[in-house]
RORO-13212 format. One record per residue (C-alpha): x negated, y negated, z negated; residue number from 1; residue in three letters. Coordinates in steps of 0.5 Angstrom, whole numbers, plus 500, padded with zeros to 3 digits. Layout:
<tises>
((X; Y; Z); NUM; ALA)
...
</tises>
This chain:
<tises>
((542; 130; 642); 1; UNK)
((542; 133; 636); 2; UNK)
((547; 138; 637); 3; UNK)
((545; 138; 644); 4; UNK)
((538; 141; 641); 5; UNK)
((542; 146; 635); 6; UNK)
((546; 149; 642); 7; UNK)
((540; 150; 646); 8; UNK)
((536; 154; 639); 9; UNK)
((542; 157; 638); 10; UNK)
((541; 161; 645); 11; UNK)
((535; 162; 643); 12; UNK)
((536; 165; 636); 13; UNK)
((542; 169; 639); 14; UNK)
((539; 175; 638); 15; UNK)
((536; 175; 632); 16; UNK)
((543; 173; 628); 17; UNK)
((545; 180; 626); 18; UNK)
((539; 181; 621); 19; UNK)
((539; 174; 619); 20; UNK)
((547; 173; 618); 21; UNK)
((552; 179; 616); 22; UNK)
((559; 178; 618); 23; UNK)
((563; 182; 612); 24; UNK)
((570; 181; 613); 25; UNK)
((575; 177; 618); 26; UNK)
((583; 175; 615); 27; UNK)
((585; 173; 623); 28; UNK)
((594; 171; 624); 29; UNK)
((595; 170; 630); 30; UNK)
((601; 168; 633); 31; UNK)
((601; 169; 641); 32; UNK)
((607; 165; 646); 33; UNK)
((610; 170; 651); 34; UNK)
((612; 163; 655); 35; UNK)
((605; 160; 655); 36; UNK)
((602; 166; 654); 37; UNK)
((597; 163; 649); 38; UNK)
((594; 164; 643); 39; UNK)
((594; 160; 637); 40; UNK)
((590; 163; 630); 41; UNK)
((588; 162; 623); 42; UNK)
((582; 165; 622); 43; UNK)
((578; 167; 615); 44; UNK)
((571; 170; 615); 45; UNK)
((567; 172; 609); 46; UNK)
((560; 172; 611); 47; UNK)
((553; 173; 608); 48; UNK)
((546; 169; 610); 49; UNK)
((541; 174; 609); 50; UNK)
((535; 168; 609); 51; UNK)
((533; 163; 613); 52; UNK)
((537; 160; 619); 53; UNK)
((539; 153; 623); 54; UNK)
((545; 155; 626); 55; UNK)
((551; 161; 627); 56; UNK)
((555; 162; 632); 57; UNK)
((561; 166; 633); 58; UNK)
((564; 168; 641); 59; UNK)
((569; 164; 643); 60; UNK)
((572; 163; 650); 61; UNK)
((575; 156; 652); 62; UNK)
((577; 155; 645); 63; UNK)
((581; 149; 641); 64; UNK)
((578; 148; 634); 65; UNK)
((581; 145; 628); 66; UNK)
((579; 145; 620); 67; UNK)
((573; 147; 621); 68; UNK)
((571; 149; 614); 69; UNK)
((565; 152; 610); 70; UNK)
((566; 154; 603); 71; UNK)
((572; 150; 602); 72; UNK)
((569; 143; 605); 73; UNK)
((570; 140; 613); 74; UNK)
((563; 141; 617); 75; UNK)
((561; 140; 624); 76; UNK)
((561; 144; 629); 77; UNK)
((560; 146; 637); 78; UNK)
((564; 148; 642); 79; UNK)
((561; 149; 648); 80; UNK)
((566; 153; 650); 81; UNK)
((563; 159; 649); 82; UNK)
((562; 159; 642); 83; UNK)
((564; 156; 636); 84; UNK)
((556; 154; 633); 85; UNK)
((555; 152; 626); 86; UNK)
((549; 148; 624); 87; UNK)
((551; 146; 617); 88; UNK)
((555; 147; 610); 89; UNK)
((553; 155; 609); 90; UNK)
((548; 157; 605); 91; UNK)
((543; 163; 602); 92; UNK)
((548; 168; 600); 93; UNK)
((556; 169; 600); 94; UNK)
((559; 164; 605); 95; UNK)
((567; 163; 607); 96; UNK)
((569; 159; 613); 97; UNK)
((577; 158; 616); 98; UNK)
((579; 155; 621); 99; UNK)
((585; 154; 626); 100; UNK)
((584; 154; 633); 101; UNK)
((588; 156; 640); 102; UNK)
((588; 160; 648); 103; UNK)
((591; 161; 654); 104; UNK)
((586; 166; 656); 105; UNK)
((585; 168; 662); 106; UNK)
((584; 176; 661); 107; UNK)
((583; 181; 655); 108; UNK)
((590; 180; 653); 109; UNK)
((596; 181; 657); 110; UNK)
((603; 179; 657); 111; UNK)
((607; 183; 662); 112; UNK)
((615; 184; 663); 113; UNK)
((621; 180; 661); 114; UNK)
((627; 180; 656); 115; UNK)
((627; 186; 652); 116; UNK)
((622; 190; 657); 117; UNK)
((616; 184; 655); 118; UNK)
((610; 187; 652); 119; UNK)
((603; 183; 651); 120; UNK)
((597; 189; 650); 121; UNK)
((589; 187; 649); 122; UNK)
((584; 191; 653); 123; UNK)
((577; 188; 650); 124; UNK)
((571; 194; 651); 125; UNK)
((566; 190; 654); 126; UNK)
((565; 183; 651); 127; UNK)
((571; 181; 652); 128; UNK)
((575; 180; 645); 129; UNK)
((572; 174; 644); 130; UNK)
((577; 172; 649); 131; UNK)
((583; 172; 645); 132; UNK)
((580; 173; 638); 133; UNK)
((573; 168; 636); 134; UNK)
((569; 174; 634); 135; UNK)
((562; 178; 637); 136; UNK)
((560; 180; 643); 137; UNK)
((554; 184; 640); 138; UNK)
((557; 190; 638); 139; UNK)
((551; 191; 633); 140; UNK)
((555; 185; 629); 141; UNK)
((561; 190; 625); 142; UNK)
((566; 187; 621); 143; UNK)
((572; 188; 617); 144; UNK)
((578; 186; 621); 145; UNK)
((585; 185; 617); 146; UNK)
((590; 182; 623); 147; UNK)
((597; 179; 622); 148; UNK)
((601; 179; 627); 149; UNK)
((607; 173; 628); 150; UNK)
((612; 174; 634); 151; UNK)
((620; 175; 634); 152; UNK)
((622; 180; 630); 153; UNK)
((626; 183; 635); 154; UNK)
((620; 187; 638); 155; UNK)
((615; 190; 634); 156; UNK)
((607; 189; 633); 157; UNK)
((602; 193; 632); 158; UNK)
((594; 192; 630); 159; UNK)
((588; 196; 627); 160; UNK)
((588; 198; 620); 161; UNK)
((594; 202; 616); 162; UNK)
((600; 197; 616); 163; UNK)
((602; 193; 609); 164; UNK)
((609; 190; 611); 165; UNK)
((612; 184; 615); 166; UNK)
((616; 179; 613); 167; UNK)
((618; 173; 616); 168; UNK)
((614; 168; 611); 169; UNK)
((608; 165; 614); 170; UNK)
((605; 160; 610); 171; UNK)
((610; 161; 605); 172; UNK)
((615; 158; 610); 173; UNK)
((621; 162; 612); 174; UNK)
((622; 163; 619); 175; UNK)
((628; 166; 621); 176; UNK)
((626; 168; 627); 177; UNK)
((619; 171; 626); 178; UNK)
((616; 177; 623); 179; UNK)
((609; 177; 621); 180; UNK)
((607; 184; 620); 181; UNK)
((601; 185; 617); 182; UNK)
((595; 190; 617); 183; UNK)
((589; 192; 614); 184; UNK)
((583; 196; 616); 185; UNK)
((578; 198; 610); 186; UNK)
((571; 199; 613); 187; UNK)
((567; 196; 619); 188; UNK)
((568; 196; 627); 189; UNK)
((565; 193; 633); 190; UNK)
((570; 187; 635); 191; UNK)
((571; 190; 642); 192; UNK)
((575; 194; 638); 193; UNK)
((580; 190; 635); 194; UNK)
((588; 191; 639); 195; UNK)
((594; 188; 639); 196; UNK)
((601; 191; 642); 197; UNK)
((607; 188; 642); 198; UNK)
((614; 190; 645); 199; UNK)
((621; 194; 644); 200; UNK)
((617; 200; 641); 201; UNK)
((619; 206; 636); 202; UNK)
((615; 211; 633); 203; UNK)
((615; 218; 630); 204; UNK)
((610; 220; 625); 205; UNK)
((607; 226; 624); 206; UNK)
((602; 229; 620); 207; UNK)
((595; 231; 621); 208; UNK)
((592; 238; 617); 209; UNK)
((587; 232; 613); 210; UNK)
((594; 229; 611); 211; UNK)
((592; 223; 616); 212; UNK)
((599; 219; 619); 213; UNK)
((600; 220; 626); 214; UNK)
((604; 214; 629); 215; UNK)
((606; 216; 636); 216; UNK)
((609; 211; 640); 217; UNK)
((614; 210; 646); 218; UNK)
((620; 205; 648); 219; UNK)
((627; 207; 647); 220; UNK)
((629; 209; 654); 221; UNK)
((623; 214; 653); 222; UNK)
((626; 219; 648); 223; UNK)
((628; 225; 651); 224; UNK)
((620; 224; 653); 225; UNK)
((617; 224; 647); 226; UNK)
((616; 232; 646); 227; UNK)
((612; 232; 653); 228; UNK)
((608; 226; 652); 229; UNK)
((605; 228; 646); 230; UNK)
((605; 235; 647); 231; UNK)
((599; 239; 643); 232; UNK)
((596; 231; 639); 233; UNK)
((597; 235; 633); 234; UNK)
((594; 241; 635); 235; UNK)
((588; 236; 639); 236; UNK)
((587; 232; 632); 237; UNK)
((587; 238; 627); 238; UNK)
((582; 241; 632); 239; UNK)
((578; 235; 634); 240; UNK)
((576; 234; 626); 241; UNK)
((574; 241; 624); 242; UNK)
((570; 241; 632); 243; UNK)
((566; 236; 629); 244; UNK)
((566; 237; 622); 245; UNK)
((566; 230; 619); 246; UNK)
((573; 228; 617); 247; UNK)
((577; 223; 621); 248; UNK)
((574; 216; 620); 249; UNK)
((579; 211; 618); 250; UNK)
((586; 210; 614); 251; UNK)
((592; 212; 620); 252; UNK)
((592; 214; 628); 253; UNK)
((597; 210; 633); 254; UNK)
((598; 211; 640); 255; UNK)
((600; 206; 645); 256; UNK)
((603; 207; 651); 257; UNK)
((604; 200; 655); 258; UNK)
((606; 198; 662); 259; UNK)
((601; 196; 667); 260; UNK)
((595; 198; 663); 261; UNK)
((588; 197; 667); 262; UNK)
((585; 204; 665); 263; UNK)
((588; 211; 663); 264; UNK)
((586; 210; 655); 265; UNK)
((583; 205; 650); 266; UNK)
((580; 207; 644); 267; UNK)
((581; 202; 638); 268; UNK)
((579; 204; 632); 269; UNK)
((584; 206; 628); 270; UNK)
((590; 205; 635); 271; UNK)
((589; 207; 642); 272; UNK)
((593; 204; 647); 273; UNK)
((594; 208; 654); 274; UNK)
((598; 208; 661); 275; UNK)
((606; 208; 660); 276; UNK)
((604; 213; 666); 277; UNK)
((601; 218; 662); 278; UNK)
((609; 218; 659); 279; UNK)
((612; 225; 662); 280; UNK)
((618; 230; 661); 281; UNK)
((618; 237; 662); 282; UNK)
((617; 237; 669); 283; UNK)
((611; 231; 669); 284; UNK)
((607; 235; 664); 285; UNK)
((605; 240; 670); 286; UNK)
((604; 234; 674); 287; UNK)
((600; 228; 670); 288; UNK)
((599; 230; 663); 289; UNK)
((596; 226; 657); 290; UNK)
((592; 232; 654); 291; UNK)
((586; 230; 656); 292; UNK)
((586; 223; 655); 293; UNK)
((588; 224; 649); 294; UNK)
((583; 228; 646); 295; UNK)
((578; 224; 650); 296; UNK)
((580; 217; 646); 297; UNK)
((581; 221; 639); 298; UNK)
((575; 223; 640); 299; UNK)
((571; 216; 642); 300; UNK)
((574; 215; 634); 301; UNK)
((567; 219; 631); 302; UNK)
((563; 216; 638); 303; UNK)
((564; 210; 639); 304; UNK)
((568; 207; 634); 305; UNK)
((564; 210; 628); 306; UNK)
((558; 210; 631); 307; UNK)
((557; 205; 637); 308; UNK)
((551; 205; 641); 309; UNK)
((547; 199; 641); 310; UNK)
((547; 198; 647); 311; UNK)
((550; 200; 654); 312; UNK)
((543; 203; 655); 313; UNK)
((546; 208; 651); 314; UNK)
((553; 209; 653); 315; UNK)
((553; 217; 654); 316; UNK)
((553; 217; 646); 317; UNK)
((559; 215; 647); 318; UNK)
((563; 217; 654); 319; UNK)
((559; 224; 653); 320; UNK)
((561; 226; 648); 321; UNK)
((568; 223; 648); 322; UNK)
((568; 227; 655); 323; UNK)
((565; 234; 652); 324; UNK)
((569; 233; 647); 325; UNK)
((575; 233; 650); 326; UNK)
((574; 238; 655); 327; UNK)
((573; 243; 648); 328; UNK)
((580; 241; 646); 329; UNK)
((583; 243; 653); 330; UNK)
((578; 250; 652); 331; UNK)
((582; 250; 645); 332; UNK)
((590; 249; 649); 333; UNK)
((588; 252; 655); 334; UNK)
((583; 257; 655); 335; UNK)
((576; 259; 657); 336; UNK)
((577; 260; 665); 337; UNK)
((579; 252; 665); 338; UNK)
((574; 250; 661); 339; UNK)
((567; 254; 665); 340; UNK)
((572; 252; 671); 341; UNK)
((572; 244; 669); 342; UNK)
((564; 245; 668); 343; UNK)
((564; 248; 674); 344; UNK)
((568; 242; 677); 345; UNK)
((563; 237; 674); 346; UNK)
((557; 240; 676); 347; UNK)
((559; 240; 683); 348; UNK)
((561; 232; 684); 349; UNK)
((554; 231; 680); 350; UNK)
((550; 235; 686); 351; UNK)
((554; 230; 691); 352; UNK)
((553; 225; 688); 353; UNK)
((546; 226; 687); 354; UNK)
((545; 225; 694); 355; UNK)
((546; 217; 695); 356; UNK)
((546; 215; 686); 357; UNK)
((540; 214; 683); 358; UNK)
((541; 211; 677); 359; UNK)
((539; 215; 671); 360; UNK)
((544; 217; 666); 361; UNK)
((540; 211; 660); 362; UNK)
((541; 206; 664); 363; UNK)
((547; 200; 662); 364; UNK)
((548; 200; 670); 365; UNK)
((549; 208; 671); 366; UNK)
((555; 211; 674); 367; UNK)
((562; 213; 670); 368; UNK)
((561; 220; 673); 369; UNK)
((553; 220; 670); 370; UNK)
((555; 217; 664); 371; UNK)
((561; 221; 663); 372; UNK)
((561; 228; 666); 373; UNK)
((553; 229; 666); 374; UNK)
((553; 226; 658); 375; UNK)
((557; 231; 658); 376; UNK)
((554; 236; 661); 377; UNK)
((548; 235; 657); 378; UNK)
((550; 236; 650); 379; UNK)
((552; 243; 652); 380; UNK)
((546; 244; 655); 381; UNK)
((543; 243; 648); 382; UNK)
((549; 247; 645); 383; UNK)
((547; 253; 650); 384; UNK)
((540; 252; 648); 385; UNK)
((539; 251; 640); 386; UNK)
((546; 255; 638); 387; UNK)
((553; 253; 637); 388; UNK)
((552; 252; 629); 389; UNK)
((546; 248; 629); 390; UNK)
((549; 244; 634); 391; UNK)
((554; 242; 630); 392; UNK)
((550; 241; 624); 393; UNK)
((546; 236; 629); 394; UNK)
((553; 232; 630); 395; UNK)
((555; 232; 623); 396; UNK)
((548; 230; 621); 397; UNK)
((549; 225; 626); 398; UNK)
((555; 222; 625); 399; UNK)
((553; 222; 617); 400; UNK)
((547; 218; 618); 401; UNK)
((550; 212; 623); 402; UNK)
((557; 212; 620); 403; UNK)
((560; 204; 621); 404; UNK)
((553; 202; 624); 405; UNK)
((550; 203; 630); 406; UNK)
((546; 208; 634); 407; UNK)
((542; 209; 639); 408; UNK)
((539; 216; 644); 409; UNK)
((533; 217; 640); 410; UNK)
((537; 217; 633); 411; UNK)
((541; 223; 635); 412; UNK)
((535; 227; 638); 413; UNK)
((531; 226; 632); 414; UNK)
((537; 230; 629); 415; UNK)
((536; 236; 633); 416; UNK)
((528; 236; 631); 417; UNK)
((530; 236; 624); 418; UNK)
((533; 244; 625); 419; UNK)
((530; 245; 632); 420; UNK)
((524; 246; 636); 421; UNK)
((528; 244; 643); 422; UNK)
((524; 240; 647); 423; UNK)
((527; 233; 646); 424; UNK)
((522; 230; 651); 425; UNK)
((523; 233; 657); 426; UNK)
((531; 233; 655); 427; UNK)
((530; 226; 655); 428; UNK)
((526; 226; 661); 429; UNK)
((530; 231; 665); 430; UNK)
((537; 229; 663); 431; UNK)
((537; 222; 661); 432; UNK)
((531; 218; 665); 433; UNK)
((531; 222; 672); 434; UNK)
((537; 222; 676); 435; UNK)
((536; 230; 679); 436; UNK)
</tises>
């Protein structure tokens, strides 16, 4: 009865845990089994209790937990198996939990091909990470994720974060099989955004005009596609970070390209994955080119990755501006005409649509389209409307402000009355709340 008391308060208090409990930094080892397709983890959180609190919880889904301790010592839990809720052992101030636990998942993380074609990928925008990684599906909780990676040494893993080596300890037991690579990020990230890759991969490093490694991946039987997959990410990269104004956030870049991938892109931190599709020589890059989803993912980079919305209400800062951005990068590549004429695009598949979809682009259920093209749409709006130089000081004003932390539609137009008399609310009104 106790416990089941401490997990119907803890529902309660849920969304009260971010201003009562900060969760700092997280050393995960995860060791996934192709044959079995699960996972078995041994994770580290440093977390802070800010004040007073009965119970923390951390999102699990149908997970086994053992070791369970909290600053050093053995303390009881619940698992209900949702999450991993604690009710005792921590204290006001810094705390450290471990433990060790194990999941077959059945979604988020993927195992696909066989023999040396085998490849295990995560996709967990959404809430869905905690499918495979105990961590948080509030994205308002950001947190330092150090992932070490234990698989066969003859495939190649990849996570977030700058890589520090592999080697075939764990433990401090060798294993003459395995590696366990080791990576590590140095500042704050939403756990959606935490990635794994494994398979039969090599990469070409290239180098940004800032000095950022740009890790570009592909499978052996694709060198020859190399040149036309990645055709202008250089150029896209070098554009995006002057456009924007603010430096490229984080230690390195990596894209993943991957079989079977349910979308065209994803944007971790530090390491977007994308579909094997978008992986073209000469003759495919007329056809089905990366161009675009690569500068769309790079962007989410500095929005989404950097600054995240607080709330699906608020996803047009996110896919608005990943959308507006991307299509400036194409401007950059292939010139004005494609660019009006990409807006024009837009503009007519909005007006379609407004026929049968009235759902406003500030509401967490709206359309792709709304959230995408019609975000898009409205940040150049405000660029017509206020100037290309205030508008870009608007954005990097922005970005500045809400760095590592989590933002909302209010936060940015607040930024544009700073330097501007443009009506913001008959924007909001016109733009984001009425669906015309």
């Amino acid at each position: 009865m106790k416990y089941l008391i401490l997990f119907l308060f803890s529902i309660l208090s849920f969304g009260q845990q971010t201003t009562k409990v900060d969760f700092i930094k997280c050393n995960a080892l995860v060791q996934p089994n192709f044959e079995t397709k699960s996972v078995y983890g041994e994770i580290g959180y440093d977390f802070k209790v800010k004040s007073e609190v009965d119970s923390i919880k951390i999102d699990a889904v149908s997970m086994t937990f053992s070791e369970v301790k909290i600053n050093g010592k053995t303390v009881n839990y619940v698992n209900n198996n949702k999450q991993l809720i604690l009710f005792e052992g921590f204290k006001n101030g810094d705390n450290k939990l471990s433990f060790t636990y194990t999941v077959t998942p059945k979604q988020t993380i993927y195992f696909s091909g066989i023999d040396q074609g085998m490849q295990i990928w995560t996709q967990g925008q959404g809430k869905y990470t905690s499918h495979w990684l105990p961590s948080f599906d509030d994205v308002n909780e950001k947190v330092i994720f150090c992932v070490s990676v234990n698989f066969d040494k003859k495939f190649k893993a990849i996570s977030n974060g700058t890589f520090k080596n592999a080697n075939t300890k764990r433990n401090g037991m060798l294993n003459d099989t395995n590696y366990t690579w080791n990576f590590e990020m140095q500042k704050p990230m939403s756990s959606y955004l935490v990635m794994l890759a494994i398979g039969n991969f090599l990469h070409k490093t290239e180098k940004s005009a800032s000095g950022i490694p740009l890790e570009n991946y592909y499978k052996p039987v694709d060198e020859d596609k190399y040149q036309y997959t990645y055709k202008h990410s250089t150029e896209i990269f070098n554009f995006l970070e002057k456009e924007i104004g603010v430096k490229y956030p984080w230690k390195v870049y990596r894209q993943v390209p991957v079989e079977d991938f349910l979308y065209a892109g994803m944007e971790n931190t530090s390491a977007t994955i994308f579909a094997q599709d978008y992986v073209v020589d000469e003759s495919g890059f007329n056809d089905r080119n990366y161009l675009n989803v690569n500068a769309h993912e790079l962007a989410h980079q500095w929005f989404g990755d950097l600054v995240t919305a607080k709330s699906g209400k608020h996803h047009w800062l996110q896919e608005g501006f990943a959308t507006y951005y991307a299509l400036l990068a194409e401007r950059k590549v292939f010139g004005d005409d494609y660019f009006y004429n990409q807006l024009y695009s837009y503009a007519n598949r909005l007006k379609v649509a407004a026929k049968t979809d009235t759902i406003p682009v500030m509401n967490e259920k709206a359309s792709s389209l709304s959230f995408y093209q019609k975000g898009a749409w409205a940040l150049h709006f405000i660029k017509e409307s206020i100037g290309e130089n205030k508008f870009k000081k608007v954005v990097k004003n922005y970005i500045e402000k809400y760095q590592y932390k989590n933002a909302e539609t209010d936060d940015f137009l607040a930024e544009i009355r700073k330097i501007s008399d443009f009506d913001t609310d008959k924007f909001k009104k016109v733009w984001l709340e009425d669906y015309n």
